[in-house]
Each structure stands twice: as C-alpha cells, then as structure tokens.
C-alpha positions, 0 to 999 in steps of 0.5 A: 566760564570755559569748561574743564574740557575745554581748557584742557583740549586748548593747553593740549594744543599748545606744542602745535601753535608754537611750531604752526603758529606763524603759518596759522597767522599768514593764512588767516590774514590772507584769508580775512583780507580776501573776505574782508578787503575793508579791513585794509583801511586799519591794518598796516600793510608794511607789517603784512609784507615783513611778516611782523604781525603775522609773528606777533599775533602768533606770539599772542594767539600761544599766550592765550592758549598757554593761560586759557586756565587763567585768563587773567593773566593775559590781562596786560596783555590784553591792555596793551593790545587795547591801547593799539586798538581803541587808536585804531578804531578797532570796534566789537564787530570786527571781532567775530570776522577775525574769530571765523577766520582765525579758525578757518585758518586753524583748520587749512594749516592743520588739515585733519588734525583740527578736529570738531572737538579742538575747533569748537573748543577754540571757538568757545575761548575765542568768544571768552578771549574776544569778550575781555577785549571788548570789555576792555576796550570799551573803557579805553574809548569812554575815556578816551571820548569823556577826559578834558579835551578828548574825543572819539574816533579820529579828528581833523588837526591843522599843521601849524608847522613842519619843521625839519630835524635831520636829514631824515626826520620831520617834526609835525606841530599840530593844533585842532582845526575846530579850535577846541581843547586837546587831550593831555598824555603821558609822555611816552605815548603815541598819536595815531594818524590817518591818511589817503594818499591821492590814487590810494584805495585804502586809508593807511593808518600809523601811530607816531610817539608823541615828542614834546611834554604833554600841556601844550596847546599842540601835539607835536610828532617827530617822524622818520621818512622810511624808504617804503614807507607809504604814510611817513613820505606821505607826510614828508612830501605831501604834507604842507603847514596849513594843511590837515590831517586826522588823528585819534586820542594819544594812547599807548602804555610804554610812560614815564613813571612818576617816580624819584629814581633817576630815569636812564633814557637810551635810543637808536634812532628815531626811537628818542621821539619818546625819550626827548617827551621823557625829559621835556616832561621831567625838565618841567615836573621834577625838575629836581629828578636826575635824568641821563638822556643816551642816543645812539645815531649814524651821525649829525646828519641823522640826530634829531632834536640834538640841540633841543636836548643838548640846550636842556642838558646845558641849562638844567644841571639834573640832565646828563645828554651823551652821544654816540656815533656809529659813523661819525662824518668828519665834520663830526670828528672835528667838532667832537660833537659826539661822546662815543664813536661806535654803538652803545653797549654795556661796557660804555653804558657801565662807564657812563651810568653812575648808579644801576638805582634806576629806571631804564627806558629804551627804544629804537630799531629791533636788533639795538631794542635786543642787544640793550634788553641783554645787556641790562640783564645782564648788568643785573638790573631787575625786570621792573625798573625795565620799561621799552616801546617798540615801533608797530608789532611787538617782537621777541627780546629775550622772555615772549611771556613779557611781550605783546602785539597789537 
C-alpha cells in the first residue's frame, strides 16, 4: 500500500504531467532506446516517429497518477494495456528498465522541479503500478498458453493462401506449420505478427484484426499495404502462399458482445477487418440477430471484402449491407454500386438506422474514429452500447478517461 504521503505528492504532480507529458515521454523513449536498443525488436517504430506512442503513454502515465488513490480504477486500463503486451511479449523484466527510464526522463524535462521527494514518490507507484501489470499479465499468458490449441510466445503459421481484396488489401489465410490445433477468439480481436525483413536489424512486430468467424481451422487476416509501412509491404511483397511467418495468440478486448440487440457496425477503411469477423460470427451464431453492416471507402477500387459482405446481406435476411463512397470512380456511378456518394455522418446514419436500441461498433482511420464517437453522442446513444477499436496507440476521441494505450 502507498502511503498517505505518497499519493499525495503524485496527485500534486498531476497539472504538471498534463502540460509536460508528451515531452516527458519523448525523452524517455530516447533514452530507453539508446540504453536499451534490443527494445526495438518490440516496439513499432512508425508510432515512434508520428508521435503517437509518446502521446499515448503520456495519456496513460496522467491516468495513473490522476487514480493513484484508486488504482483499481485504472484496472481496465490496465487489461486492455495487457492484452497489447502479452501479444507483444512484453516480460516482468522489462518493467524496471522502462521505470528507471521513466524517471529519468521525469527529472531531464522538469530540471530542479523533480525533487528527491517527488522521484521517490513516482518510483515507490511505479513499483505498485508495475506489479498490477505483471500480475495481470501473467494470467493473459496462463491463458493464452493453457486453452485449446494455445500457445506461448510466437509460433511459426504457414500461408495457405494470399488472396487480394482490393487495390490496397491483401488477405493473409494461415494455418500452423506443425499442424496441431489453433486457439479460438472472439471476433473483433487481433493476430499479432512478427517479421525481419532481409538487411533489417531489428524484428518488426504488428497486430493485424483477425477477419473471418472464429472456428475455422485457419486464421485469416486482411492487411492494408501502408505507403511506409515496413511490415505491411513486407507481407505484400515479400510474402508468398507457402511461406512462413510467426504469429502470438489472438487478443485484444474490442469483441462482440453476445447479446440480442442489433448490432450497428460502421467502418472507414480497412477498419471493417474486424466488422466483417462481426458479421461472419453473427451469420453463424445468431443467425436469428439483425445486424446493419455500414462502410465508408474512397471507392471499389479500395473496398475490401465487398462481395463477401453483399453475398451474406443477399442470402440472410437479418443483414442490412450499406455503402458509401467519397469518390466514387465512374464505373461505380454506373453501376450505382454504392448507397451513398460522401462520408458517413449522423444525418445518413439517422436515416439509414432503424432503431438507436443498439449496440454500435466502429473502426477506421482516426478523424472517421472522432467524428462517429461525436456524432453517436450526439445522437443520444448512451456510453455502454458504445464499442471502437483503434489500429496501434490509442488516441483521443472526445472523454481521455475512456481511452487507453498499449
């Protein structure tokens, strides 16, 4: 238990994380790279150089010292952060080498103002803050290791096939190179995949959501080739059916929920990987469930897995598939293959959803992830029946308190 005292001098420094944060955070991931350059086989360097992790751990490092008086509070903070970690591989070790540079950084940024007082008090909570994780943790790698078909760490998956689904996505169908059994999920969670590209110096590691219904005797992801992005060209170029690669455990807590209220699934982008695992899931679970599947593209060009969802909206009649497009090619226009020509916004939303009755889930790129967060919110549609995934550190919508990082 932290002491009175303690708590006390962490709140006190609470105004100061929330101006300095994001400064602290760069300069602790500099220095932890230049002390620990090994780390960079975990870490994704493309979050590094946009600035993204460094503002999530800041969001993260003010949650904890905003709740230090009731940790357990920060407790679904904590699982969520964990999930990212155990598919990381993220060990107990690595926790003191990330504390001693936390507080490094902590002192460099605020110079005088850190005083022996306030650095023993962060690193007495740090230790506390540290222990929950690895705690927690250790349960997600039990788990992870000890259900059907589990195993622990990574595990070498053979690429049955390599199908293309647009202009810019690529479906990845893998099956284990022992040929042993493979771990359920739950849909709306990730694989997370490691690779070294020839000449590279440093493995490069990626979660990519999982897109089929969960039962199958492959795992099946669906990924975007980003202009820089080291892993996903990687897979796109590189990557041949018959090859292998390493994966850990699916994970992730953004799931469907179980429930019988329609579920509202709305995406920009790749973000429907996990929606069409969504409605595969609910076309064969609860068949019985209505299910309104809404995707935001630029066009056909770019629309993944549009036949495979307007095949399952044609066959089963508890499926609603809309579509809209922000630049619609002319083909497009003369096959009025899409619902709307524009971005998906409440005004459509409203005429499109017949009931707000619902759970909602989202995905996609960061500005679409906003505007959908305000716009339901708006609508009226209470903070519960509200579910949404990010792709890598999560950021800001509209409540920090609701958001996490890994």
């Amino acid at each position: 238990m932290l002491s009175q005292k303690t708590i006390d001098i962490v709140k006190s420094t609470v105004p100061v994380l929330e101006k300095y944060g994001k400064d602290i955070t760069s300069h602790f991931y500099k220095r932890m790279f230049t002390n620990n350059p090994e780390l960079l086989n975990i870490f994704n360097h493309a979050n590094q150089r946009q600035g993204r992790q460094q503002t999530a751990l800041a969001n993260a490092v003010y949650a904890a010292a905003a709740n230090i008086d009731n940790l357990g509070a920060i407790i679904p903070v904590v699982k969520q952060i964990g999930q990212k970690h155990r598919a990381l591989g993220i060990q107990p070790e690595h926790y003191p080498i990330v504390g001693e540079n936390l507080l490094g950084a902590i002192k460099e940024v605020l110079g005088d103002a850190a005083t022996d007082d306030i650095i023993n008090a962060w690193a007495e909570s740090y230790g506390v803050i540290a222990d929950a994780f690895i705690g927690v943790e250790k349960e997600m790698y039990k788990e992870a290791k000890e259900q059907p078909g589990g195993w622990e760490g990574f595990r070498n998956f053979v690429v049955e096939r390599k199908v293309k689904e647009s202009d810019v996505i690529t479906s990845f169908y893998l099956k284990p190179e022992d040929g042993k059994e493979i771990a359920s999920y739950r849909a709306g969670q990730y694989l997370t995949v490691k690779v070294q590209p020839e000449g590279d110096e440093y493995t490069h590691i990626r979660h990519y959501s999982l897109s089929d219904a969960p039962g199958k005797d492959y795992y099946r992801i669906s990924v975007k080739r980003e202009e820089h992005g080291v892993v996903s060209n990687y897979l796109h170029q590189e990557i041949s059916e018959g090859d292998v690669i390493t994966v850990s455990a699916p994970a992730g807590d953004f799931v469907l929920e179980e429930k019988a209220t329609p579920a509202i699934l709305i995406s920009g982008g790749v973000g429907l990987t996990p929606m069409v695992s969504m409605l595969n899931t609910i076309v064969e679970q609860q068949p019985e469930r209505e299910v309104m599947f809404i995707h935001g593209a630029l066009n056909s060009e770019v629309h993944a897995l549009k036949d495979e969802v307007a095949a399952l909206a044609a066959k089963h009649e508890n499926v609603k598939n809309f579509v809209a497009y922000s630049a619609p090619t002319d083909k497009d226009r003369q096959e009025m293959n899409f619902d709307r020509e524009g971005f998906i916004d409440l005004d459509w939303l409203k005429s499109t959803i017949n009931t707000k009755d619902a759970d909602f889930y989202f995905c996609g790129p960061v500005p679409f992830m906003k505007m959908m967060y305000r716009s339901l919110k708006e609508w009226g549609i209470v903070s519960e029946n509200i579910h949404f995934e990010f792709f890598g550190p999560a950021d800001e919508l509209e409540e920090p308190t609701e958001v996490v990082t890994a």
